[in-house]
C-alpha positions as a Markdown table, in Angstrom:
| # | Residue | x | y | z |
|---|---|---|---|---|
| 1 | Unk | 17.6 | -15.3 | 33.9 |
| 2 | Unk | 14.1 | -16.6 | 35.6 |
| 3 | Unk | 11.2 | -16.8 | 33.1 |
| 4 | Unk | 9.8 | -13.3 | 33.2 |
| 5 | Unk | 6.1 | -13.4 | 35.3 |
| 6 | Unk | 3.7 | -13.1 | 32.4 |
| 7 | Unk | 5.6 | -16.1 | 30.1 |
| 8 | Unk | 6.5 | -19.0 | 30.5 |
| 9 | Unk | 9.2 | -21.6 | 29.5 |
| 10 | Unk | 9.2 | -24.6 | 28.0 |
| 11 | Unk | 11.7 | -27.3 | 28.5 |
| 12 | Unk | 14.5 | -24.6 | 28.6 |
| 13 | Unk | 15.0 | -20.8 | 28.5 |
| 14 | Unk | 15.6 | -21.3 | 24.8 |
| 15 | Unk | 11.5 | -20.5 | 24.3 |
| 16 | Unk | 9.7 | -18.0 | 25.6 |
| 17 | Unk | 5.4 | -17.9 | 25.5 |
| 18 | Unk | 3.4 | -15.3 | 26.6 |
| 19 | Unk | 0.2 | -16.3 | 25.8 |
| 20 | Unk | -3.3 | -14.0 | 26.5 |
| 21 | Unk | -1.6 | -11.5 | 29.5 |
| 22 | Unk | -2.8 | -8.7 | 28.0 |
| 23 | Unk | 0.6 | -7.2 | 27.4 |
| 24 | Unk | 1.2 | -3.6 | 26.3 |
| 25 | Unk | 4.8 | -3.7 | 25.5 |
| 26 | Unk | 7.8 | -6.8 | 25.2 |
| 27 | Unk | 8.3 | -8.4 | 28.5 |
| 28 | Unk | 11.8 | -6.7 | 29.4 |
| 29 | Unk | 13.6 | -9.7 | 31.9 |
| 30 | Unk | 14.0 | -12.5 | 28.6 |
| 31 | Unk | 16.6 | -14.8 | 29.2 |
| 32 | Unk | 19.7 | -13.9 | 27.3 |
| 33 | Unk | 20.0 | -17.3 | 25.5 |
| 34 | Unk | 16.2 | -17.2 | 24.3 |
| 35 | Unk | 15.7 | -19.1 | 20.7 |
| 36 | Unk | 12.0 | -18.5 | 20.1 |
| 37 | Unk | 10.3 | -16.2 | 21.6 |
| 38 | Unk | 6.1 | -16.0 | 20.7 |
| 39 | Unk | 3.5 | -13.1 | 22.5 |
| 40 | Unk | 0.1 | -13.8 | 21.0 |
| 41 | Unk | -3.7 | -12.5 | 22.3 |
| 42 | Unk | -1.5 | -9.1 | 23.7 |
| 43 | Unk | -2.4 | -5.2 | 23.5 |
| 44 | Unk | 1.2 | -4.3 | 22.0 |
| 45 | Unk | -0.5 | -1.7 | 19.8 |
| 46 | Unk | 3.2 | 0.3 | 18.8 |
| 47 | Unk | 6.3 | -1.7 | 18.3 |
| 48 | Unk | 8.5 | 1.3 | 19.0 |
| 49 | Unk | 11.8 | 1.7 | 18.5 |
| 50 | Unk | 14.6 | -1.1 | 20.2 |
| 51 | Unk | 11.7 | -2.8 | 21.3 |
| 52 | Unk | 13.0 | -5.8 | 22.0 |
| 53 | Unk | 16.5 | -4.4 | 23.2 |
| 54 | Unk | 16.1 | -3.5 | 27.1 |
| 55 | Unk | 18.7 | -7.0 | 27.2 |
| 56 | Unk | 20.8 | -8.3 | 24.5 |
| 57 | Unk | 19.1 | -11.5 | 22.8 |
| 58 | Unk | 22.0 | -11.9 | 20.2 |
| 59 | Unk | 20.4 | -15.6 | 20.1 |
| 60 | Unk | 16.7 | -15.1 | 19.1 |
| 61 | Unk | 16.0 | -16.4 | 16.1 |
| 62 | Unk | 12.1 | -16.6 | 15.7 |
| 63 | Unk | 9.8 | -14.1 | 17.2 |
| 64 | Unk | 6.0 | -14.4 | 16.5 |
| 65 | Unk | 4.0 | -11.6 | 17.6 |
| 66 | Unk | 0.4 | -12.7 | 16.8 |
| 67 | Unk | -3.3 | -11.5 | 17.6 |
| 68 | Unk | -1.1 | -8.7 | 19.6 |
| 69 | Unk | -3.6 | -6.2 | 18.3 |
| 70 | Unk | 0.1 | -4.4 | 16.5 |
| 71 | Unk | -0.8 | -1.0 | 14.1 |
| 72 | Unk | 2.3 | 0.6 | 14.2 |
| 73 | Unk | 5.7 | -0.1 | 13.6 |
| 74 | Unk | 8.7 | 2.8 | 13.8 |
| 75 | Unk | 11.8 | 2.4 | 12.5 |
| 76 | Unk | 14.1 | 0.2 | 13.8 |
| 77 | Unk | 11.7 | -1.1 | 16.1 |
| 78 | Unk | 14.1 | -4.6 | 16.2 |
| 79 | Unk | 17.2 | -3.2 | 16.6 |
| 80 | Unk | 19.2 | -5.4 | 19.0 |
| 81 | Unk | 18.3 | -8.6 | 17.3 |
| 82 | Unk | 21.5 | -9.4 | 14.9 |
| 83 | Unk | 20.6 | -13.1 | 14.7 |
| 84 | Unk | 16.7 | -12.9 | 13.7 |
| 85 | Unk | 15.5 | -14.8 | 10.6 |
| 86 | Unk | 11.7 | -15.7 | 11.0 |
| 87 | Unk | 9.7 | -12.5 | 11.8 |
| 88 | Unk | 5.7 | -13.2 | 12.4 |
| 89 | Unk | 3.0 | -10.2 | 12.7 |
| 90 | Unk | 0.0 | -12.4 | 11.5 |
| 91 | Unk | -3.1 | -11.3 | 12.6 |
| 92 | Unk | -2.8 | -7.8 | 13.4 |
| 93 | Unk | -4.6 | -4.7 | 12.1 |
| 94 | Unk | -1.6 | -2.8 | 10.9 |
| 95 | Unk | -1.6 | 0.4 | 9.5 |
| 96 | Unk | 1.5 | 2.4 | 9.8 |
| 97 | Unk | 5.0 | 0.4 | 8.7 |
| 98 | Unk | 8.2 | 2.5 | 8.6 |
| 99 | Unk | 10.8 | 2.8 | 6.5 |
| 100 | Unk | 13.1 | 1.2 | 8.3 |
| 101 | Unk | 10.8 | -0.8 | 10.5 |
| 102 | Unk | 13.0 | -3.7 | 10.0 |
| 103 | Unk | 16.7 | -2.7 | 9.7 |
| 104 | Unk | 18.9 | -4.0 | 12.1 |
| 105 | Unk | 17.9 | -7.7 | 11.6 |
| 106 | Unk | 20.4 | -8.4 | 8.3 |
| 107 | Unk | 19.7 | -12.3 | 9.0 |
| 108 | Unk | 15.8 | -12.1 | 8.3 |
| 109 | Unk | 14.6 | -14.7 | 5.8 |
| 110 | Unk | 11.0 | -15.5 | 6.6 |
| 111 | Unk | 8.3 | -12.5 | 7.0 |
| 112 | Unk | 4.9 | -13.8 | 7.7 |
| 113 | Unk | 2.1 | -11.1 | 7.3 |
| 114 | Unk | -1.4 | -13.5 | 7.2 |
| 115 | Unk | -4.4 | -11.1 | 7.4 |
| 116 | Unk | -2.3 | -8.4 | 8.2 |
| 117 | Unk | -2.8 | -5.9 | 5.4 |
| 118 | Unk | -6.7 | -6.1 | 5.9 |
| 119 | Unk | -6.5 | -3.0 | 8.0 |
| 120 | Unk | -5.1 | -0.5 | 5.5 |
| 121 | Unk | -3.2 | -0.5 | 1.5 |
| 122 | Unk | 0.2 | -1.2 | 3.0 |
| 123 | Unk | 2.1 | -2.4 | -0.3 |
| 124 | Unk | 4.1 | 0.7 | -0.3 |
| 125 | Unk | 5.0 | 1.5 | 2.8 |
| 126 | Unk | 6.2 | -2.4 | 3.1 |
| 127 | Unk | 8.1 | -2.1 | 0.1 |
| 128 | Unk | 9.8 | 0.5 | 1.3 |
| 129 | Unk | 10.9 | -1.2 | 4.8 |
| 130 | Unk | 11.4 | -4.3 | 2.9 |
| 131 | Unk | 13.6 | -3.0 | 0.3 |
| 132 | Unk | 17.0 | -3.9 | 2.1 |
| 133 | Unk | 16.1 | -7.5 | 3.2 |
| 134 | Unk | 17.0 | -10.6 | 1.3 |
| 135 | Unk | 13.9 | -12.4 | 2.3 |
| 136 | Unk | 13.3 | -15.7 | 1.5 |
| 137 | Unk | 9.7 | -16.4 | 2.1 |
| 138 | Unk | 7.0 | -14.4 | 2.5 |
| 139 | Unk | 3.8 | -15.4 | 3.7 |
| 140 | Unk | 0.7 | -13.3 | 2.5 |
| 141 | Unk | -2.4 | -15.5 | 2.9 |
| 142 | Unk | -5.6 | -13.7 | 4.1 |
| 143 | Unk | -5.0 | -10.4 | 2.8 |
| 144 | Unk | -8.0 | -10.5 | 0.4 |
| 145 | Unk | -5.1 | -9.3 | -2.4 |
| 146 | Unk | -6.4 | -8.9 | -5.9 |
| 147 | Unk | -3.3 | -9.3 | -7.8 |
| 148 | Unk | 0.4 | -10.1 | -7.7 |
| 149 | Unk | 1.8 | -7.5 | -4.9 |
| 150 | Unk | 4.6 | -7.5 | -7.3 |
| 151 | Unk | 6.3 | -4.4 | -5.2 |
| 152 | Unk | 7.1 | -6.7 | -2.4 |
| 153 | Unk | 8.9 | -9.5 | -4.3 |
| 154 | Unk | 12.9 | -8.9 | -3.7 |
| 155 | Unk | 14.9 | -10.7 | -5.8 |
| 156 | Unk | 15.8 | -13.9 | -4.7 |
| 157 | Unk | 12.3 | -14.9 | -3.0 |
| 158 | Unk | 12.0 | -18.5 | -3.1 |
| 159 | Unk | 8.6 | -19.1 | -1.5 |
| 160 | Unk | 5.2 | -16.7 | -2.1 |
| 161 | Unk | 2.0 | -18.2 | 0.2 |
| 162 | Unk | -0.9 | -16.3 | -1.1 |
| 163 | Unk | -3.7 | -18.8 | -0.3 |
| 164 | Unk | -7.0 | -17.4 | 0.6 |
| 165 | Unk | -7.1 | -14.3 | -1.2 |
| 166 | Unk | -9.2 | -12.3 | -3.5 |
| 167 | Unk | -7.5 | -13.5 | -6.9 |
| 168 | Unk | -9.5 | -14.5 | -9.8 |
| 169 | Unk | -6.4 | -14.8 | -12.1 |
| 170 | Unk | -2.8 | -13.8 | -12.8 |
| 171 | Unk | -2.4 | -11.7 | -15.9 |
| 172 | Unk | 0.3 | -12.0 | -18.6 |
| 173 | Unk | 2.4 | -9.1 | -17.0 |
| 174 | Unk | 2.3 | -10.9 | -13.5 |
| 175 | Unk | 3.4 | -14.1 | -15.2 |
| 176 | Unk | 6.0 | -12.0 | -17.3 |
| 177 | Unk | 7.6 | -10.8 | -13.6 |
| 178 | Unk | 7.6 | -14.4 | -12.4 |
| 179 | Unk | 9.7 | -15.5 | -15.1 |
| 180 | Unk | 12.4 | -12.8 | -14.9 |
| 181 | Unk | 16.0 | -13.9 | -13.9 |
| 182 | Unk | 14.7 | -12.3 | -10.5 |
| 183 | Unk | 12.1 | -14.6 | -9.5 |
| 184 | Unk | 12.7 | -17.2 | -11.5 |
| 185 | Unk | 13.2 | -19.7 | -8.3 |
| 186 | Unk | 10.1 | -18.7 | -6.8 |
| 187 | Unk | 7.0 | -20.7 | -5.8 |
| 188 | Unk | 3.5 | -19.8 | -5.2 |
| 189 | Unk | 0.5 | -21.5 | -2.8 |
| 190 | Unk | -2.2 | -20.1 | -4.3 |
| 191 | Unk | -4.7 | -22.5 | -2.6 |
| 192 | Unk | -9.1 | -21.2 | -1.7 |
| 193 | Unk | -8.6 | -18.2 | -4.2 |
| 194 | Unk | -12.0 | -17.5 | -6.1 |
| 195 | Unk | -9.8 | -18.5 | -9.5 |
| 196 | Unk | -12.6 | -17.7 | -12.3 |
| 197 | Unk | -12.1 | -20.0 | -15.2 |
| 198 | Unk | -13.3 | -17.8 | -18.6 |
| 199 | Unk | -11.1 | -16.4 | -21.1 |
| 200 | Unk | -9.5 | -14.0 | -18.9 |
| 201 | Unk | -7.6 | -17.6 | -17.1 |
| 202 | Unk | -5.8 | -18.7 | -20.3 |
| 203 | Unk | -2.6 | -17.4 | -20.1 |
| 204 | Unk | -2.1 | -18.4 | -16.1 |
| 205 | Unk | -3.6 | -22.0 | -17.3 |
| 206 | Unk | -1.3 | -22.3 | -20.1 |
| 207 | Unk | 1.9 | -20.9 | -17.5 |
| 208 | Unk | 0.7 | -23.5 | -15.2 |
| 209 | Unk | 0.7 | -26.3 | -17.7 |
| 210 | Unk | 4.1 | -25.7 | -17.9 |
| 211 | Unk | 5.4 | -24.3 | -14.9 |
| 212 | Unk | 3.2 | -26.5 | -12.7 |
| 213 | Unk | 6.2 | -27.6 | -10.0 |
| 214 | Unk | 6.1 | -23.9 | -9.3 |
| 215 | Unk | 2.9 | -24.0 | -7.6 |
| 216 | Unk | 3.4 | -25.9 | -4.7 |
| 217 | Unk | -0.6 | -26.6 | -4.5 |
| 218 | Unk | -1.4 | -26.8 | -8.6 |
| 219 | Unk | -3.2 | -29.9 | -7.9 |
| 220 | Unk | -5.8 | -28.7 | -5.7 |
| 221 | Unk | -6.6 | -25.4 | -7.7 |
| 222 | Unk | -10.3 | -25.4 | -8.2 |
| 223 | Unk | -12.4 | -22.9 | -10.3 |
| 224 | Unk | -14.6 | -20.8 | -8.4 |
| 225 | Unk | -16.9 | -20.1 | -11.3 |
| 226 | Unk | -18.6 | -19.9 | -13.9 |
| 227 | Unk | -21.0 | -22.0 | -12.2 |
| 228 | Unk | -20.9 | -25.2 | -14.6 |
| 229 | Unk | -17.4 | -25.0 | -14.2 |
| 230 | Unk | -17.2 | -24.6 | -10.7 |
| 231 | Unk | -15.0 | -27.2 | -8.1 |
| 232 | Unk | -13.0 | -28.3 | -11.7 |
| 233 | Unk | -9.6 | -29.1 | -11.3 |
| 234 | Unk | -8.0 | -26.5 | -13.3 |
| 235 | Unk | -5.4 | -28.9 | -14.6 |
| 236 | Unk | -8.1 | -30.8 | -16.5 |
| 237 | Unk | -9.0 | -27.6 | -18.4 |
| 238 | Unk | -7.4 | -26.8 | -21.8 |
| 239 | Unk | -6.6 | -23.1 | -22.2 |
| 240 | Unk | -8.6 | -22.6 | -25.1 |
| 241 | Unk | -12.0 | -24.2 | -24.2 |
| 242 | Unk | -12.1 | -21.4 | -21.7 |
| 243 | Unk | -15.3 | -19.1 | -23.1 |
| 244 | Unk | -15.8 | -15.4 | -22.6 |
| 245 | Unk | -19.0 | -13.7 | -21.2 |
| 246 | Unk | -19.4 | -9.9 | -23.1 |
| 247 | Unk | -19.9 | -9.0 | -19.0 |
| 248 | Unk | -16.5 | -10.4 | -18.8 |
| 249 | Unk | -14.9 | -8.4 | -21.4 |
| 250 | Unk | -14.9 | -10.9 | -24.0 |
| 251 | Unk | -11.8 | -11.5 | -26.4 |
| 252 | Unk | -12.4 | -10.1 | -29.9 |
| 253 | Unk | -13.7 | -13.3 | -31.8 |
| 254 | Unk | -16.7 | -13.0 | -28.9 |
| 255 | Unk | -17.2 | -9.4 | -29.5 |
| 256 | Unk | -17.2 | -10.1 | -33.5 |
| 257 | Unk | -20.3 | -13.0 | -32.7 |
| 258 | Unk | -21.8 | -10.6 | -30.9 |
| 259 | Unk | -21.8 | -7.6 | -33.0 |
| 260 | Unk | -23.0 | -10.3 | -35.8 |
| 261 | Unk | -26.1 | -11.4 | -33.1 |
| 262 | Unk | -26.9 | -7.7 | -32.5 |
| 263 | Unk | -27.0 | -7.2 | -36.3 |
| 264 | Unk | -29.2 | -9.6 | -37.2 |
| 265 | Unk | -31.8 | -8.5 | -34.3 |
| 266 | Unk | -31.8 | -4.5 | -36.0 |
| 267 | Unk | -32.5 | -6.5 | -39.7 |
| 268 | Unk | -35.5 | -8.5 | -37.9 |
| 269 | Unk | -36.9 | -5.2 | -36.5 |
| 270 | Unk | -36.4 | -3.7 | -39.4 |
| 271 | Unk | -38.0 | -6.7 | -41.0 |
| 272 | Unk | -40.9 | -5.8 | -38.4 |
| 273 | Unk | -41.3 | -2.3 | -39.1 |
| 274 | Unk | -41.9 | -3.2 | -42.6 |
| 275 | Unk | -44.2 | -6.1 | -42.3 |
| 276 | Unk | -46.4 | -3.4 | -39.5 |
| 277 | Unk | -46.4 | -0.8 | -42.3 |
| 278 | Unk | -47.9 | -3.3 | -44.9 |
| 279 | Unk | -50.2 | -4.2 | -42.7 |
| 280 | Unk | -51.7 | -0.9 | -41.7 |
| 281 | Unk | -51.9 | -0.6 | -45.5 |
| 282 | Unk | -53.6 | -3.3 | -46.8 |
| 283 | Unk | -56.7 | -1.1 | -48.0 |
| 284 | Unk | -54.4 | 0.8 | -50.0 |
| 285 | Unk | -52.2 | -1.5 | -51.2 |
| 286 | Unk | -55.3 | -3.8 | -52.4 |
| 287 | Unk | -56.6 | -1.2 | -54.3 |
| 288 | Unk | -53.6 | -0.1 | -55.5 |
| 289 | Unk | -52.7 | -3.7 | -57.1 |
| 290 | Unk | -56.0 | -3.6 | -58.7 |
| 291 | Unk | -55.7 | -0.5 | -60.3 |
| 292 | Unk | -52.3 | -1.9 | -61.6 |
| 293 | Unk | -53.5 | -5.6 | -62.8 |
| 294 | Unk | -56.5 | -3.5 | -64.7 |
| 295 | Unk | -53.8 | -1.3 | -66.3 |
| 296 | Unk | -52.1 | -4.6 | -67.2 |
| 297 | Unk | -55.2 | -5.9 | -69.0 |
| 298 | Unk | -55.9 | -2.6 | -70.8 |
| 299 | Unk | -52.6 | -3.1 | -72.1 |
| 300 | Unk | -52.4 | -6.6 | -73.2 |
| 301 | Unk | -56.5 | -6.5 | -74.5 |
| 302 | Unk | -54.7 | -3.6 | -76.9 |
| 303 | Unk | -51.7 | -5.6 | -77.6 |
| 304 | Unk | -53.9 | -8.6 | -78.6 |
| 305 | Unk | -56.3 | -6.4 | -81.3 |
| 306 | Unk | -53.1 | -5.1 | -82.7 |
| 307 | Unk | -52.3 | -8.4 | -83.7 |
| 308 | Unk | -55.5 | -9.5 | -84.5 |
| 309 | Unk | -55.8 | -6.5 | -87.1 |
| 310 | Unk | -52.2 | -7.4 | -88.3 |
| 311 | Unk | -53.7 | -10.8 | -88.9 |
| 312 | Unk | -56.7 | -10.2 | -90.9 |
| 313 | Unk | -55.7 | -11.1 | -94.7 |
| 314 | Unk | -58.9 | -8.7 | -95.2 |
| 315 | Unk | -56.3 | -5.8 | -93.7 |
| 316 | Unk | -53.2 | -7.0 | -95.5 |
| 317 | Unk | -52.0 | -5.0 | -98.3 |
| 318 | Unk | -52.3 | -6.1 | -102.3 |
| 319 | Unk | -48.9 | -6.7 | -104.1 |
């Protein structure tokens, strides 16, 4: 079949681009032995169900569907493409995924979903429709994601790209998951995340020490703050010269100094206090010290007749 009117195709029917026609659904004459197939700058809105399935493309193995304005997909909206393995919705504001959005491709392997979940929390819904693939990479940069969307790592993922994100750090229990028999093969970009280098960074540090061939882009991690840290390589840090701010939820050796610092301000006040309350008494204090060293000398000026009396031979008794 003739390139449909909207696309066009380049070298042979094998790929398909329809590029900025303002689309509102799949073109439906695709030549039969279509490869690739890519609809970008679109209105698809809904990929409905057997979308793509007016005509048999047994043969289409990579469909990119970017900037095609995409917030809905029903279930098996790409039913009628048995031979499918790289799937790309980058760049669209989706907000309803359905369970079995993508059943009826058994052959997917690569699912790419840059700034795609800006739109709406999808991590459930996707883990839902992804829950029968056997993906291979996934591709979740952009998605200003805080932590490891651990819900939507099958087993058996081999590649994770989560550059340009929101993440500060992995935790311990995120690190835990990556070293499960599971995921054990998997690598991570992890590339212009705000990666904060204070206490709360050790144990991803120390992972990444060792595990550093599992982050495809270790060498280009940079910290994003604390400030006098920030643009360091994070593989010149040692884990333990990491400090913790108390806004930062400082480990308990920073809490113990600070509990010691705030201590020894309530003694000074107290030291204060007192020091004001001596003050405001002087008068009395004064006079009260001289009544005292008088007291002293009535005492000793008796003490010293006493002995002066028991001195006097005059006073001493005849044998």
């Amino acid at each position: 079949a003739a390139c449909p009117s909207a696309c066009y195709c380049v070298a042979t029917p094998e790929l398909v681009q329809c590029r900025y026609e303002r689309l509102e659904e799949p073109p439906r004459e695709l030549p039969a032995a279509v490869h690739n197939l890519s609809i970008a700058g679109s209105n698809l809105s809904v990929l409905s169900r057997a979308a793509f399935a007016s005509r048999p493309l047994r043969d289409l193995r990579l469909l990119r569907l970017r900037h095609d304005n995409i917030h809905t997909i029903e279930d098996m909206a790409l039913q009628g493409l048995p031979a499918l393995r790289t799937l790309d919705l980058s760049h669209n504001p989706l907000l309803s995924v359905a369970a079995g959005a993508f059943a009826g491709v058994p052959q997917l392997r690569t699912l790419q979903l840059n700034q795609a979940l800006l739109a709406a929390p999808l991590e459930e819904q996707l883990a839902l429709a992804m829950r029968n693939l056997s993906l291979r990479r996934l591709e979740l940069a952009g998605n200003a994601l805080q932590a490891l969307p651990a819900a939507l790592l099958p087993p058996g993922l081999e590649e994770l790209d989560l550059r340009n994100n929101s993440l500060q750090r992995l935790a311990a229990a995120e690190l835990l998951s990556l070293d499960g028999p599971e995921l054990r093969g998997l690598r991570l970009s992890l590339g212009a995340n705000p990666l904060s280098c204070d206490c709360g960074l050790r144990p991803f540090l120390a992972w990444l020490r060792v595990a550093a061939n599992r982050v495809l882009d270790a060498r280009s991690l940079r910290c994003a703050g604390p400030p006098g840290l920030r643009g360091t390589a994070l593989l010149r840090l040692r884990p333990e010269a990491l400090a913790c701010s108390l806004g930062e939820g400082g480990e308990p050796g920073q809490l113990e100094t600070a509990s010691y610092v705030f201590f020894g301000i309530v003694l000074a006040l107290i030291g204060i206090v007192f020091l004001m309350v001596l003050y405001l008494n002087r008068r009395g204090i004064k006079r009260w010290l001289h009544n005292l060293r008088e007291a002293c000398r009535d005492q000793m000026e008796g003490y010293h007749y006493r002995y002066e009396q028991d001195a006097d031979p005059r006073c001493a008794g005849t044998p």
